[in-house]
C-alpha positions as CSV (number, residue, x, y, z in Angstrom):
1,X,42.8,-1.6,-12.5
2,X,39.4,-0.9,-12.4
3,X,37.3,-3.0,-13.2
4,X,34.6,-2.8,-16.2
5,X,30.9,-2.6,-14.3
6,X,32.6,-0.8,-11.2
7,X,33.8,2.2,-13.5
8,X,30.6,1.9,-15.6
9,X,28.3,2.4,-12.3
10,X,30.5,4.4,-10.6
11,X,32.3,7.1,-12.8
12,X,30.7,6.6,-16.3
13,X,27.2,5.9,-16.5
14,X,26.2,8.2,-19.1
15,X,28.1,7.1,-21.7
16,X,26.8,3.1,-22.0
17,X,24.2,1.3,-23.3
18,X,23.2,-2.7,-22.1
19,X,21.5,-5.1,-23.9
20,X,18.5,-6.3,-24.3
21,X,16.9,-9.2,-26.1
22,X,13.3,-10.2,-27.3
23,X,11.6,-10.6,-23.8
24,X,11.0,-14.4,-22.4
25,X,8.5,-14.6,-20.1
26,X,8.7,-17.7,-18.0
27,X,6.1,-19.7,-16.1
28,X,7.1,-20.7,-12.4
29,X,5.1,-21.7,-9.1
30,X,6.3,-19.3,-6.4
31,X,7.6,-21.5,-2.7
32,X,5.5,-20.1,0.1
33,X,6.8,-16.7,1.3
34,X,8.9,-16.9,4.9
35,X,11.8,-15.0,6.5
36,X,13.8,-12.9,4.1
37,X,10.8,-13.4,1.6
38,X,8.5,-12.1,4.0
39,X,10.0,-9.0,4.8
40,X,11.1,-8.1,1.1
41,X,6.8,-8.0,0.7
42,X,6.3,-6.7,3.9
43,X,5.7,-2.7,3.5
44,X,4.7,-2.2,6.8
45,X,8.5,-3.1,8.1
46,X,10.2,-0.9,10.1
47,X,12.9,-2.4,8.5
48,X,14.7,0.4,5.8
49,X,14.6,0.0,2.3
50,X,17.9,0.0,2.0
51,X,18.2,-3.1,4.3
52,X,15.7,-4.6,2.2
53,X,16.8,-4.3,-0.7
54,X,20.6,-5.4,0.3
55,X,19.2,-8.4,1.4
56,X,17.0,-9.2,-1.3
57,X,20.2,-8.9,-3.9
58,X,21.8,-11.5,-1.4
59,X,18.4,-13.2,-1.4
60,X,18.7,-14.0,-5.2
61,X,22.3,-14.4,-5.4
62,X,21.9,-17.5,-3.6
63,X,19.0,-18.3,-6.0
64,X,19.9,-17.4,-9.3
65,X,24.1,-16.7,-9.4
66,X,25.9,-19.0,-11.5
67,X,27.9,-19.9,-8.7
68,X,25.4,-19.8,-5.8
69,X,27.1,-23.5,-4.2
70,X,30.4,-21.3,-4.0
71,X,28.8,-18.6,-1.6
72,X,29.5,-18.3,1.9
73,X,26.9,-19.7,4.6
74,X,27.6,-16.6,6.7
75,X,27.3,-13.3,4.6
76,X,26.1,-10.1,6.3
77,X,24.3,-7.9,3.4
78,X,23.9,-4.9,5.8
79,X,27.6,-4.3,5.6
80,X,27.7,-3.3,2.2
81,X,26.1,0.5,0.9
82,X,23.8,-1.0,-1.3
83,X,23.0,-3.6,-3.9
84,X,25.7,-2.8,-6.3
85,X,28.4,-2.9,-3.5
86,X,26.7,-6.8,-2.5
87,X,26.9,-7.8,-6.5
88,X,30.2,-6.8,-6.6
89,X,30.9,-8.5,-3.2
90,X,29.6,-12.2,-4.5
91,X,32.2,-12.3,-7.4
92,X,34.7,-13.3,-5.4
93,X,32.8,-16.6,-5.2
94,X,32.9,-17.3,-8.8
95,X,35.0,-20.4,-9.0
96,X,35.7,-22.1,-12.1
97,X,37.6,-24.9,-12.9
98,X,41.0,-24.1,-14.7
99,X,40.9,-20.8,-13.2
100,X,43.1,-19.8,-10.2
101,X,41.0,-16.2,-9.7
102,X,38.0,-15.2,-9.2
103,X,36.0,-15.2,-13.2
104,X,33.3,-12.9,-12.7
105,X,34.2,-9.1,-13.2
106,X,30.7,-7.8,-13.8
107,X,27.5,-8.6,-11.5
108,X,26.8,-5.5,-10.6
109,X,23.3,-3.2,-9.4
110,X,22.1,-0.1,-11.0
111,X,19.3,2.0,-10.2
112,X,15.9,1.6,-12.5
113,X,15.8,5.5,-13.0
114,X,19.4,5.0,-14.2
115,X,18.9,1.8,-16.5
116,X,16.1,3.7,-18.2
117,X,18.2,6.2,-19.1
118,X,21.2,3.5,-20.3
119,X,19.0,1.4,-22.0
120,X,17.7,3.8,-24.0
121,X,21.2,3.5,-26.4
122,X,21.8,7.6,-25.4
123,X,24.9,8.4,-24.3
124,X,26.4,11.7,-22.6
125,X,29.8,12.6,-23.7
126,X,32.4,13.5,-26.2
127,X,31.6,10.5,-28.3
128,X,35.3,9.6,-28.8
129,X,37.5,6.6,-28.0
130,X,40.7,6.5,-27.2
131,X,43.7,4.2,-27.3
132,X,47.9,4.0,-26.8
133,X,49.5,3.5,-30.1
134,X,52.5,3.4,-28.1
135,X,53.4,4.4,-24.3
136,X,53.6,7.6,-24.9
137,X,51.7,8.0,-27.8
138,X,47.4,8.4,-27.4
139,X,44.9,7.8,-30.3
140,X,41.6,8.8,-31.1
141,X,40.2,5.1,-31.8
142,X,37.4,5.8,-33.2
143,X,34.3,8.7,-33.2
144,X,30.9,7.8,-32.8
145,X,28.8,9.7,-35.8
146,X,26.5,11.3,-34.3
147,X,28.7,13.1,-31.8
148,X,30.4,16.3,-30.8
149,X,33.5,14.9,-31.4
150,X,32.4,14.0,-35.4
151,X,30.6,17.4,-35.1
152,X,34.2,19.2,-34.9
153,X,35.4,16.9,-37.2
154,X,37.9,14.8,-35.4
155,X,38.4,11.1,-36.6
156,X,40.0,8.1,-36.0
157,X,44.0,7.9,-36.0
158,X,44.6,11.6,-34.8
159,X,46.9,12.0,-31.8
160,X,45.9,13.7,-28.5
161,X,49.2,16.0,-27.7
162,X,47.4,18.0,-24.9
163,X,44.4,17.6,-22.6
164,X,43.2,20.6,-20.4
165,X,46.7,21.9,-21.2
166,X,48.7,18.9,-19.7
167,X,51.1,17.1,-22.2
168,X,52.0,14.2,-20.0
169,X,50.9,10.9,-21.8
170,X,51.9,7.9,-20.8
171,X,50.6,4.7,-19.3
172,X,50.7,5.1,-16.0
173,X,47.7,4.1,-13.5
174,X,47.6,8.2,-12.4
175,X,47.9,9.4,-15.4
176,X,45.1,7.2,-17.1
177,X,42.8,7.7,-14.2
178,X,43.4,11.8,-15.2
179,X,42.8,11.1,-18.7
180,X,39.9,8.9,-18.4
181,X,38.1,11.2,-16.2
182,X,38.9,14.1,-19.2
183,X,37.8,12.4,-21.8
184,X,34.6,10.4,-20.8
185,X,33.5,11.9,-17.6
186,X,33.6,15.7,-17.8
187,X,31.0,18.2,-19.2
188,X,34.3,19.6,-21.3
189,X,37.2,19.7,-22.3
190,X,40.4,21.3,-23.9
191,X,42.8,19.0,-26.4
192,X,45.4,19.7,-28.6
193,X,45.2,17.1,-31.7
194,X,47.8,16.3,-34.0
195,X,46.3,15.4,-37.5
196,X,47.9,12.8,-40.4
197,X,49.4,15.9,-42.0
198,X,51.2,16.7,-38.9
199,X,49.3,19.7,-38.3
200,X,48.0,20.4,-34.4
201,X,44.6,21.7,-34.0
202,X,43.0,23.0,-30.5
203,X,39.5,21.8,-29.9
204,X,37.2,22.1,-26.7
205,X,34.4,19.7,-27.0
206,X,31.5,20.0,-25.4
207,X,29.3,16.6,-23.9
208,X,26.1,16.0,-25.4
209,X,23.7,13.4,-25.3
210,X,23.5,11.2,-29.0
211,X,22.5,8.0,-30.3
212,X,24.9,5.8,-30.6
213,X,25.4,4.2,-34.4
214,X,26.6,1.1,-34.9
215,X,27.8,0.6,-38.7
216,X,31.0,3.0,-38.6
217,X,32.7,1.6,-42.3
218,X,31.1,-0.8,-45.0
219,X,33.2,-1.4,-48.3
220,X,33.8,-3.9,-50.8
221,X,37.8,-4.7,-52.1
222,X,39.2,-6.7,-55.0
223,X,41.6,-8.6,-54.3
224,X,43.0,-10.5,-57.4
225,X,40.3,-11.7,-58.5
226,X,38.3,-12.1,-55.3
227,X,35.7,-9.6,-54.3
228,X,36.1,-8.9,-50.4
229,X,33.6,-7.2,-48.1
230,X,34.4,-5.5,-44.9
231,X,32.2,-3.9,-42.0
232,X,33.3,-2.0,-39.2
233,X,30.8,-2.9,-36.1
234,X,31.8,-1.5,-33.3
235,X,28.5,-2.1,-31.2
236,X,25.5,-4.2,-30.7
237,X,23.4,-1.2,-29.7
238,X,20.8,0.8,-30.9
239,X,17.1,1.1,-32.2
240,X,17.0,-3.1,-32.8
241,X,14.6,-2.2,-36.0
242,X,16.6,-0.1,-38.0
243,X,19.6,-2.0,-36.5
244,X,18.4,-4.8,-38.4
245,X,17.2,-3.3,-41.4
246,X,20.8,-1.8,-41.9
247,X,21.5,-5.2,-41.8
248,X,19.1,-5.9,-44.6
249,X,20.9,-3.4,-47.0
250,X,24.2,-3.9,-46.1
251,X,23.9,-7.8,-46.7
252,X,21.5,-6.8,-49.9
253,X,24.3,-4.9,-51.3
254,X,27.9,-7.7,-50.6
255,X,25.4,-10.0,-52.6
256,X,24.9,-7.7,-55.3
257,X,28.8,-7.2,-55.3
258,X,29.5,-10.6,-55.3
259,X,31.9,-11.1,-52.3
260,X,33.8,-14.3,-51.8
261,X,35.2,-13.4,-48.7
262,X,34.0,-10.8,-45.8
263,X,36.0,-8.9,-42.7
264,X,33.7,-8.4,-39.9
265,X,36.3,-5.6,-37.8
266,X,34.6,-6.2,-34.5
267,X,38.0,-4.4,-32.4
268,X,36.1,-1.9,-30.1
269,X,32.5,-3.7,-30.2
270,X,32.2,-4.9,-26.5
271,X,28.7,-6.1,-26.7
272,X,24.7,-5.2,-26.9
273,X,21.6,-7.0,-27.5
274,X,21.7,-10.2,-27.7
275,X,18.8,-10.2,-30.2
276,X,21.1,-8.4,-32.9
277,X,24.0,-11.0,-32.5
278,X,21.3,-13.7,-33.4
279,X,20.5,-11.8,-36.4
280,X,23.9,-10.9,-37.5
281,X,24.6,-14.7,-36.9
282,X,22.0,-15.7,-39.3
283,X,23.2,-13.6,-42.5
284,X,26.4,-15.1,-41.9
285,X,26.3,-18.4,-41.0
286,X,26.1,-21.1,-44.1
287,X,23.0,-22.2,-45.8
288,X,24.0,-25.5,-44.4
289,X,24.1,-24.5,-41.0
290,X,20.5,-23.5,-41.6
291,X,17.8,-24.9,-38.7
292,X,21.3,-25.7,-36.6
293,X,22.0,-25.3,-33.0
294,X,23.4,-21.3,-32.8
295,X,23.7,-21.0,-28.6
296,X,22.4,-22.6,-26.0
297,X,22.1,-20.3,-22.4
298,X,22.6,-22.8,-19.8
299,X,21.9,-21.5,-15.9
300,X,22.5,-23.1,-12.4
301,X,21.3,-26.5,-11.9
302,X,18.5,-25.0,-9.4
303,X,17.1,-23.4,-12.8
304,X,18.5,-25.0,-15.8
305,X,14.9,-27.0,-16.3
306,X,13.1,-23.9,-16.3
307,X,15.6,-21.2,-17.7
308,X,17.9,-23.0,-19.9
309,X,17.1,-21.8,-24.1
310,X,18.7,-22.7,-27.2
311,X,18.5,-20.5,-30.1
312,X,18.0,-22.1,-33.9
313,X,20.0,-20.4,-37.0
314,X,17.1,-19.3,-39.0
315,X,19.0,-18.2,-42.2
316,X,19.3,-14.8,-43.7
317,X,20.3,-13.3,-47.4
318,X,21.8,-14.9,-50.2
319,X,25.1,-15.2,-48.9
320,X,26.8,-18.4,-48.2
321,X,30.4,-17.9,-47.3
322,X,32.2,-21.3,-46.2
323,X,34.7,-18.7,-44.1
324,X,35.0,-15.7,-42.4
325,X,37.4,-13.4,-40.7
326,X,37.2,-11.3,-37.7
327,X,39.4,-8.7,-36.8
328,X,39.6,-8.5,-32.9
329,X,41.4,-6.8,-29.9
330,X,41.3,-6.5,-25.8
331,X,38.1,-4.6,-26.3
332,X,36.1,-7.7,-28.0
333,X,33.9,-9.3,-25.9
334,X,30.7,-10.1,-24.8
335,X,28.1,-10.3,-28.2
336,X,30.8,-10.4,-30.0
337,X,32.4,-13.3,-29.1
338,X,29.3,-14.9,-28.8
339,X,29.1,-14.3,-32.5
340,X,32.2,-15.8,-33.1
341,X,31.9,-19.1,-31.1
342,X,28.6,-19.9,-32.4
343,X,29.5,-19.6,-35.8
344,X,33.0,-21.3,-35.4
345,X,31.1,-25.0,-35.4
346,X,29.4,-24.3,-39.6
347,X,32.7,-22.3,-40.9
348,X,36.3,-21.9,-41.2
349,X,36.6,-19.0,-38.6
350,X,39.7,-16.5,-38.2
351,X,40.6,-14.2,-36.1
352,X,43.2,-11.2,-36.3
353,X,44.8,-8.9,-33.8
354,X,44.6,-9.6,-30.4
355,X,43.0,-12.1,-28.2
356,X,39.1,-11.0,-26.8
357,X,38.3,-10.2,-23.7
358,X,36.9,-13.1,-22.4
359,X,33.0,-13.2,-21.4
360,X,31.1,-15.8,-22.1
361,X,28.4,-15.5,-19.6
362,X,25.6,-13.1,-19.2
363,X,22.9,-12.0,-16.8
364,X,19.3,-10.1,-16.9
365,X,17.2,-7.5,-14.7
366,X,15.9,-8.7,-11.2
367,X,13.8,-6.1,-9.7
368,X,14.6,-4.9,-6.3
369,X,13.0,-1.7,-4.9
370,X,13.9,1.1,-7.4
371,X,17.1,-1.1,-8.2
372,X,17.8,-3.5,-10.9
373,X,20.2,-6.4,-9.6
374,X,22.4,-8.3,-12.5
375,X,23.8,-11.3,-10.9
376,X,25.0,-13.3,-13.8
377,X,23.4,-16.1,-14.1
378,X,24.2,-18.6,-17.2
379,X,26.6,-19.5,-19.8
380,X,27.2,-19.5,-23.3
381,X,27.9,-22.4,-25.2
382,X,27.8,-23.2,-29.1
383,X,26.6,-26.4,-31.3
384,X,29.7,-28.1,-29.6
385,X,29.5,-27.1,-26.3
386,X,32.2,-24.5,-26.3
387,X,32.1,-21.3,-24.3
388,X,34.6,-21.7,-21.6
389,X,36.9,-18.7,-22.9
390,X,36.9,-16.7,-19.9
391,X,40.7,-16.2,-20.5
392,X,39.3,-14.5,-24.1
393,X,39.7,-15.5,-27.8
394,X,43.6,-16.3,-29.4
395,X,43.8,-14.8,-32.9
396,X,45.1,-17.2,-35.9
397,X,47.1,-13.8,-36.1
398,X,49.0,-11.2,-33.9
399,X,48.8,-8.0,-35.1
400,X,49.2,-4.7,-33.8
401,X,45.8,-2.0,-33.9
402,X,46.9,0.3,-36.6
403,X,45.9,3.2,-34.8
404,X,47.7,5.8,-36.8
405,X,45.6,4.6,-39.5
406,X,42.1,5.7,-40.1
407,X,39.3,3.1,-41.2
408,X,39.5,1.1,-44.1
409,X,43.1,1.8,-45.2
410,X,44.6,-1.4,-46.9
411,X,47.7,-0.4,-45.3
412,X,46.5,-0.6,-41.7
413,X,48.1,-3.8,-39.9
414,X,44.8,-5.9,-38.9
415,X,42.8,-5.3,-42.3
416,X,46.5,-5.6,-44.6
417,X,47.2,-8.9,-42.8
418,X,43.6,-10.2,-43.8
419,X,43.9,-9.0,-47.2
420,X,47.6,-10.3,-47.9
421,X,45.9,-13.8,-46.4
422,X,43.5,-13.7,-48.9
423,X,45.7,-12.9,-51.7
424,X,48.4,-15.3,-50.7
425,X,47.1,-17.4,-47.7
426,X,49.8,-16.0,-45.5
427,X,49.0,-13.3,-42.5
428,X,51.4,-10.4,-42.9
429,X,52.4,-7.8,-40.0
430,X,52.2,-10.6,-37.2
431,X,53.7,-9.1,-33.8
432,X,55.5,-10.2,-31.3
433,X,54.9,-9.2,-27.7
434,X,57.0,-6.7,-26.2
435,X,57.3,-5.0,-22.6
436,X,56.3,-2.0,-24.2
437,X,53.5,-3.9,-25.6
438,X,52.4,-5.5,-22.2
439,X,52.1,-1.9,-20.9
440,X,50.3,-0.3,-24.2
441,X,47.8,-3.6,-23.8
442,X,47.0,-2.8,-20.1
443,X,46.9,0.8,-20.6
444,X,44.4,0.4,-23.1
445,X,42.2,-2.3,-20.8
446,X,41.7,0.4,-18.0
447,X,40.8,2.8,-21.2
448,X,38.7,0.1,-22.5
449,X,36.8,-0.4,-18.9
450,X,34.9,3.1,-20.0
451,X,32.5,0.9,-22.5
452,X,30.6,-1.2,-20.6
453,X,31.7,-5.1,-21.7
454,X,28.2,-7.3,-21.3
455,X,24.9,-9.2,-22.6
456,X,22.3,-8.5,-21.1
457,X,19.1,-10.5,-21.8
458,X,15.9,-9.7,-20.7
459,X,14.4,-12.9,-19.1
460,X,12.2,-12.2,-16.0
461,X,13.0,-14.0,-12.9
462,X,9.2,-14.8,-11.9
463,X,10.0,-16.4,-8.5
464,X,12.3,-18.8,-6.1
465,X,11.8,-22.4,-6.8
């Protein structure tokens, strides 16, 4: 399987945005330049930039990586094509204890010219997702608004019979590698949709570049007599203003409706700025948690005394919720679950669907040449010191993504088990696991590796200590 920052650099790029938080700028005394350091500022080397910059990104790695006491004393950065192909080299060094394998999937290298373009929140492509409902059966997951795929209005839960003409849909690593390629890294292409009503329709789209919008559903339910809010979020992307003065409204308007409970559907949000998880944190999180510990970023113990940050809860809005429930999936990760863990220490958290993805650790830019390096370089943790999920987030629930269902219907599996626990504190539609199930779930991780899963935040690394 692919793996999520080698198919975002390699075979996707146009179609992700990263994350990026309010900058911190730190103070450091720079060591006096020798060897490596020397040549990295030496422009009259007839060494090549590409040498120089490989060995820089090995440079810092040994600096600034998480894991830098697990990397090899020999390690020959000229061997490798370029930074990205060394970043991806040193996670095989990322040893964790309780974890047989290797725990970083995502250091990675991307040019500046191309990080410009990806942190501007544009993307280049259909604008649709795509899951398996079942092994043979492919779902439009969801559509992002502003795209050509909401342009020829297709939406969430119709089914893909046909793609450039070939009906063969299954889970298979050859086929999925075909269909990936169609559907997010092609200029255009030809599908055959089946809508609810069981009519087909033929559609070409076309790939075109759009803003990415976050807020895909926002509703209010009664249930009995409780009043119920629920969001679909399906990224922490975006302008971060009117990011968070959507937020302003949204929350503005569940007070004004009263809600005793609220469903945050965070199944497809794999992550974004950092910034907009602390804000989302603070509308949600109790008045009592008010002025309390939210995360703390802890890096290696060469830099924890001059990188290490821990964000306050600064409260938001008039709501004060003493629970909340998440709906979550494979595809949940990054932001997101940072969301969850630092809110799980002030309220009575739940969680439905399927278990996150499993990232709680992030990285930030490092200059090198016309390349940005993204070693990761620190950890999560909440008010309690959790943040060790690497192996993801279990739900209080299993349920199945009602992908034949299109958002907001009370009869879709993740949102109808939430509801019926409200109503009757009792999840309903709780799934077992299957073998067909083990293939839909890795199926849809290889899909899922086209969104880029990572927080990004944008310290500046001002010099080796």
């Amino acid at each position: 399987m692919i793996s999520t920052n080698e198919h975002f650099t390699k075979k996707a790029l146009p179609l992700f945005s990263l994350i990026f938080v309010s900058a911190v700028l730190f103070c450091s005394c720079k060591k006096e330049v020798s060897g490596i350091e020397s040549l990295i500022m030496d422009t009259t080397s007839t060494t090549t930039i590409d040498n120089v910059v490989n060995d820089t990104a090995w440079l810092y790695a040994q600096e600034i990586y998480l894991w830098y006491n697990y990397l090899p004393s020999v390690f020959d950065p000229q061997s490798y094509s370029d930074p990205n192909a060394v970043m991806e080299a040193i996670r095989a060094y990322s040893t964790e204890p309780g974890f047989t394998d290797p725990v970083d999937k995502w250091s990675f290298a991307i040019k500046q010219t191309e990080w410009d373009d990806v942190s501007a929140g544009i993307s280049g492509d259909f604008g649709l997702g795509i899951f398996f409902n079942s092994t043979n059966d492919l779902r439009v997951s969801y559509v992002e608004p502003a795209s050509p795929a909401a342009g020829a209005g297709i939406a969430r839960s119709w089914r893909i019979i046909s793609i450039d003409g070939n009906e063969t849909i299954n889970t298979e690593d050859e086929t999925i590698d075909r269909i990936s390629t169609a559907v997010y890294s092609s200029s255009s292409t030809a599908f055959i949709f089946r809508r609810p009503d069981d009519t087909d329709t033929s559609i070409t789209l076309t790939a075109a570049t759009y803003t990415t919008q976050p807020f895909l559903l926002d509703t209010v339910y009664t249930v009995g007599s409780k009043r119920v809010g629920y969001m679909v979020y399906n990224t922490f992307l975006g302008d971060v203003t009117t990011v968070k003065n959507q937020f302003s409204a949204l929350f503005s308007n569940f007070s004004s409706q009263g809600i005793n409970d609220l469903i945050i559907d965070l199944r497809y949000n794999s992550g974004g700025y950092v910034e907009l998880q602390n804000e989302l944190a603070n509308y949600l999180v109790p008045v009592a948690g008010n002025s309390g510990v939210m995360l703390t970023e802890e890096f290696n113990d060469k830099y924890s005394r001059y990188y290490d940050t821990t964000i306050y809860y600064a409260k938001k809005g008039s709501l004060d919720l003493s629970r909340i429930f998440f709906i979550t999936a494979t595809n949940t990760a990054s932001a997101s679950e940072l969301l969850i863990n630092s809110l799980k220490p002030y309220m009575d958290v739940k969680l439905v669907g399927r278990t996150t993805y499993g990232k709680p650790v992030g990285f930030f830019a490092i200059p090198d040449g016309d390349w940005y390096i993204f070693p990761v370089s620190f950890r999560s943790v909440n008010k309690s010191g959790e943040g060790n999920y690497f192996d993801g987030m279990t739900p209080d629930a299993v349920a199945n993504d009602g992908l034949d269902k299109q958002w907001g219907d009370v009869s879709e599996n993740c949102l109808a088990s939430v509801l019926n626990y409200i109503s009757s504190g009792t999840f309903s539609n709780v799934a077992s696991r299957s073998a067909s199930d083990i293939l839909i779930t890795s199926g849809n991780e290889q899909l899922g590796s086209n969104r880029f899963n990572g927080a990004v935040t944008n310290h500046q690394f001002s010099g080796i200590k």
